[in-house]
C-alpha positions as CSV (number, residue, x, y, z in Angstrom):
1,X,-28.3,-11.6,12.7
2,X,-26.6,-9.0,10.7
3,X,-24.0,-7.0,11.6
4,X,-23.6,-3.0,11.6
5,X,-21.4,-3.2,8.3
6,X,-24.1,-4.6,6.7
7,X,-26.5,-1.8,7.3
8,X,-24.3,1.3,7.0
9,X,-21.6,1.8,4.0
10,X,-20.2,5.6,3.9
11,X,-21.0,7.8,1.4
12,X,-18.0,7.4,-0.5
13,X,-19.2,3.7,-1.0
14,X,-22.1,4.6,-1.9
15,X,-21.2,6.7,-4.6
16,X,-18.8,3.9,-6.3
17,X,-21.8,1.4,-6.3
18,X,-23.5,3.9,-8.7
19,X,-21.2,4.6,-10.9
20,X,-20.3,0.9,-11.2
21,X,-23.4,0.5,-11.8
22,X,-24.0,3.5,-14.2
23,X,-21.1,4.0,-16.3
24,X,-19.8,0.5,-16.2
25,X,-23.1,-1.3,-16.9
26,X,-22.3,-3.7,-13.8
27,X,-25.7,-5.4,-12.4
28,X,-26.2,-5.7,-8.3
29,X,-23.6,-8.6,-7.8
30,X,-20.9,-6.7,-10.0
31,X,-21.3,-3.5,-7.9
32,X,-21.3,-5.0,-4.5
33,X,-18.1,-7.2,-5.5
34,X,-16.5,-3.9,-6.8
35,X,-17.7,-2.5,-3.6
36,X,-16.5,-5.0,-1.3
37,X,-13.2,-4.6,-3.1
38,X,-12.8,-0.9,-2.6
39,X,-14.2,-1.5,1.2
40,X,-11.3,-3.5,1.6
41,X,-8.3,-1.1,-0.3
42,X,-10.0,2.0,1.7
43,X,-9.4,-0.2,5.2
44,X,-6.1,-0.8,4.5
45,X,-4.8,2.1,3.6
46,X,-6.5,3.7,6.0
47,X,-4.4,1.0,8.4
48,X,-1.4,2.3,7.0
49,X,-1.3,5.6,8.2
50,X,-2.6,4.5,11.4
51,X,0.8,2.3,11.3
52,X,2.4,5.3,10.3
53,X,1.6,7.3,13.7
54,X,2.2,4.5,15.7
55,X,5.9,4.2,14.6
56,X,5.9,8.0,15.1
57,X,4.6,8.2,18.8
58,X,4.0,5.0,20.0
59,X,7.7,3.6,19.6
60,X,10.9,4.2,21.4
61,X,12.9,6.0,19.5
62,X,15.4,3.2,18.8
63,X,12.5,0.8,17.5
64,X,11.3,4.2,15.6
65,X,14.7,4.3,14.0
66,X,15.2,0.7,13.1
67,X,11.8,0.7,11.9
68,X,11.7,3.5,9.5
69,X,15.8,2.2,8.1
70,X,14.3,-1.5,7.5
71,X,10.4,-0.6,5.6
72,X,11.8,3.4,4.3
73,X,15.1,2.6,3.5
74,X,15.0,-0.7,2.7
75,X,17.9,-1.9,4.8
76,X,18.8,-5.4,5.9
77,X,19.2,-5.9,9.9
78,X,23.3,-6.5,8.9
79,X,23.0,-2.8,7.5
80,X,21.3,-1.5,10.9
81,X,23.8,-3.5,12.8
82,X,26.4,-2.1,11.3
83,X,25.4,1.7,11.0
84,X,24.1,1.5,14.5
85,X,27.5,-0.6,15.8
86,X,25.4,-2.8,17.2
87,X,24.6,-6.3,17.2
88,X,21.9,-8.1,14.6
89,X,20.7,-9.9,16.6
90,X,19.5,-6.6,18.8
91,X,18.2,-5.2,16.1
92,X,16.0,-8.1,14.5
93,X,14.7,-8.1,18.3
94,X,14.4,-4.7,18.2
95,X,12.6,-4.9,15.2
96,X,10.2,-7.6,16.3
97,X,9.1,-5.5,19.4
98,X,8.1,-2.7,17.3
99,X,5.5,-5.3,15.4
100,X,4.3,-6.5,18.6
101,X,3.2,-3.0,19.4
102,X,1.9,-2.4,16.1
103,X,0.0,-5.5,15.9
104,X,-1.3,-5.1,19.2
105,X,-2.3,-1.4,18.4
106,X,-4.4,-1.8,15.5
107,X,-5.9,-5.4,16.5
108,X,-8.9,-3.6,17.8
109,X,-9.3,-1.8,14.0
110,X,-8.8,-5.0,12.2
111,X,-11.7,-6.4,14.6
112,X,-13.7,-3.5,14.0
113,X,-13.4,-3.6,10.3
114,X,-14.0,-7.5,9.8
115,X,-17.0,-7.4,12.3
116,X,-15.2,-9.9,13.8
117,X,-15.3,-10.6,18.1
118,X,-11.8,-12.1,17.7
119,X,-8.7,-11.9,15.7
120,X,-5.3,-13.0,15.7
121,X,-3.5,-10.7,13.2
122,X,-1.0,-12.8,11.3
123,X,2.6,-11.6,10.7
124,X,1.7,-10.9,6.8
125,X,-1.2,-8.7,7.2
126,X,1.4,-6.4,9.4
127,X,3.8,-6.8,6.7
128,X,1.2,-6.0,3.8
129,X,0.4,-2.5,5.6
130,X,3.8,-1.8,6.5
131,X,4.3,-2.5,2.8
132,X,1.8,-0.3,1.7
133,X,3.2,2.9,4.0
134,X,6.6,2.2,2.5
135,X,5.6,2.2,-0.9
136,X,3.8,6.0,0.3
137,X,7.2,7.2,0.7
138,X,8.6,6.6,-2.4
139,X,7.4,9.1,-4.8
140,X,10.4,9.6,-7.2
141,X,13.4,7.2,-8.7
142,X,13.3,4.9,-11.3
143,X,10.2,4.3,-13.6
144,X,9.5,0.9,-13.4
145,X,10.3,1.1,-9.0
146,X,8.0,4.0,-9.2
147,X,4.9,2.2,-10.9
148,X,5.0,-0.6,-8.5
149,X,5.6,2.0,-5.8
150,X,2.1,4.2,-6.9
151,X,0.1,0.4,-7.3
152,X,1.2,-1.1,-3.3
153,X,0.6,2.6,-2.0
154,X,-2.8,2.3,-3.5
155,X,-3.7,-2.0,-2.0
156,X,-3.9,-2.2,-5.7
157,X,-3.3,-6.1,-6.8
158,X,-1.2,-7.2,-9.8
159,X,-4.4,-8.7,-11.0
160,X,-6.6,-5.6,-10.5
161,X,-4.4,-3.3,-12.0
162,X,-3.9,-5.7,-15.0
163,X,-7.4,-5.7,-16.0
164,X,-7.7,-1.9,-15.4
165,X,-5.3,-1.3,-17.9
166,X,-5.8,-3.9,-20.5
167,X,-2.6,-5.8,-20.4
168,X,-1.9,-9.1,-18.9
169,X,-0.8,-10.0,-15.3
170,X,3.0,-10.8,-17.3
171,X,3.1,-7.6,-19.1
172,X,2.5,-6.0,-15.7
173,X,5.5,-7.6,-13.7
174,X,7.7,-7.1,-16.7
175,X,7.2,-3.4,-16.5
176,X,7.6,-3.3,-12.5
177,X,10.6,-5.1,-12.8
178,X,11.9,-3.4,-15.6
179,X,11.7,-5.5,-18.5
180,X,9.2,-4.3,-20.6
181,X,9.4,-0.6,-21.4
182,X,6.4,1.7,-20.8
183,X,4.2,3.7,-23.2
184,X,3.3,6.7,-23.2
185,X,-0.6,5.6,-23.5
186,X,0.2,3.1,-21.0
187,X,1.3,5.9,-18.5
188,X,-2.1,7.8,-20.0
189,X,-4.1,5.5,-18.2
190,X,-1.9,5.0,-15.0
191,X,-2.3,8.7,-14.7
192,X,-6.1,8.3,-15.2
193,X,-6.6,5.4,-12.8
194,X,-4.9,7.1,-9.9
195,X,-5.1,10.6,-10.2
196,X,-1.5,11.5,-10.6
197,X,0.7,13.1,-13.1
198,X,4.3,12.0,-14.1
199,X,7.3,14.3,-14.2
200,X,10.8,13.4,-15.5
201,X,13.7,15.1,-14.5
202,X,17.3,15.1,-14.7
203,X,19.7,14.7,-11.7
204,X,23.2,14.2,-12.5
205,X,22.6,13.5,-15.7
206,X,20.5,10.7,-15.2
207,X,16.7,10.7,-15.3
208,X,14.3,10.4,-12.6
209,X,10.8,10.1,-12.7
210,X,8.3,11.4,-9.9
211,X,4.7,11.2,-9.5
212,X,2.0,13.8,-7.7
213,X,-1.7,13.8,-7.0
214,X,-3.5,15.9,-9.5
């Protein structure tokens, strides 16, 4: 029997199957796998902002604030603790509510999306999409920070982007990490693949790159 996802894609899908099909010379198997894969980016970062709403209005505000300190901010639960002057311990439970409701909150979404009748979210899928909002937030700083930052906010995988940009899955975590200095054609293509442009500007006399939608 099949199910509703197999007889209804969006138009948007739709359109990507053609021009993988068209302008990358990919035959039916290539465009559904390139499909399925764009199916499954779309999903979660469509999760993500969901995630995003329920931290704003479905939290209380203490779980809102530890929340956004430990993904935004990047802040260990000792940092919380400390700003907060409370206890770690109240804030990693603190913290671990807040995923409860989140996981809880977007269970019915996950089943939806996997035509599935039922699902146990694991802790890393809550921690992918939380990863993904994060990396949303973080539009400016350091180059290398900022590349990764563009690829998570995207669900784009090291491998994927790799391939999409002709270097090797190395050569890519050596320029997230800051070890291998970027191009300017490199950038080129970044720029193409996602639709942004680059800025560089000067703060304090040190340079800081951001990135917009174009």
């Amino acid at each position: 029997m099949k199910e509703i996802s197999d007889e209804v894609i969006s138009v948007e899908e739709a359109r990507a199957a053609l021009r993988c099909m068209r302008l990358c010379s990919f035959d039916e198997t290539e465009a559904l796998e390139s499909i399925d894969s764009l199916v499954n980016r779309i999903r979660k970062i469509g999760t993500a902002k969901l995630v995003e709403e329920i931290i704003e209005n479905k939290l209380s505000d203490t779980q809102r604030v530890f929340m956004k300190e430990f993904w935004y901010e990047e802040k260990n639960t000792s940092q919380i603790a400390r700003d907060h002057g409370v206890s770690q311990s109240n804030v990693y439970r603190t913290i671990s509510r807040a995923n409860e409701t989140i996981r809880e909150l977007i269970t019915p979404l996950v089943k939806y999306h996997a035509d599935l009748t039922e699902v146990k979210i694991q802790p890393m899928y809550v921690e992918e999409i939380m990863k993904i909002s994060s990396a949303t937030k973080k539009k400016e700083g350091d180059l290398s920070q900022l590349l990764k930052n563009l690829r998570v906010s995207n669900a784009v995988t090291s491998e994927q982007l790799a391939k999409a940009v002709c270097i090797t899955v190395n050569e890519l975590e050596k320029i997230e990490s800051g070890r291998k200095k970027m191009t300017v054609d490199l950038l080129e293509r970044y720029s193409r693949i996602f639709g942004v442009e680059f800025n560089l500007k000067l703060v304090n006399g040190k340079g800081r790159y951001e990135w917009k939608e174009i």
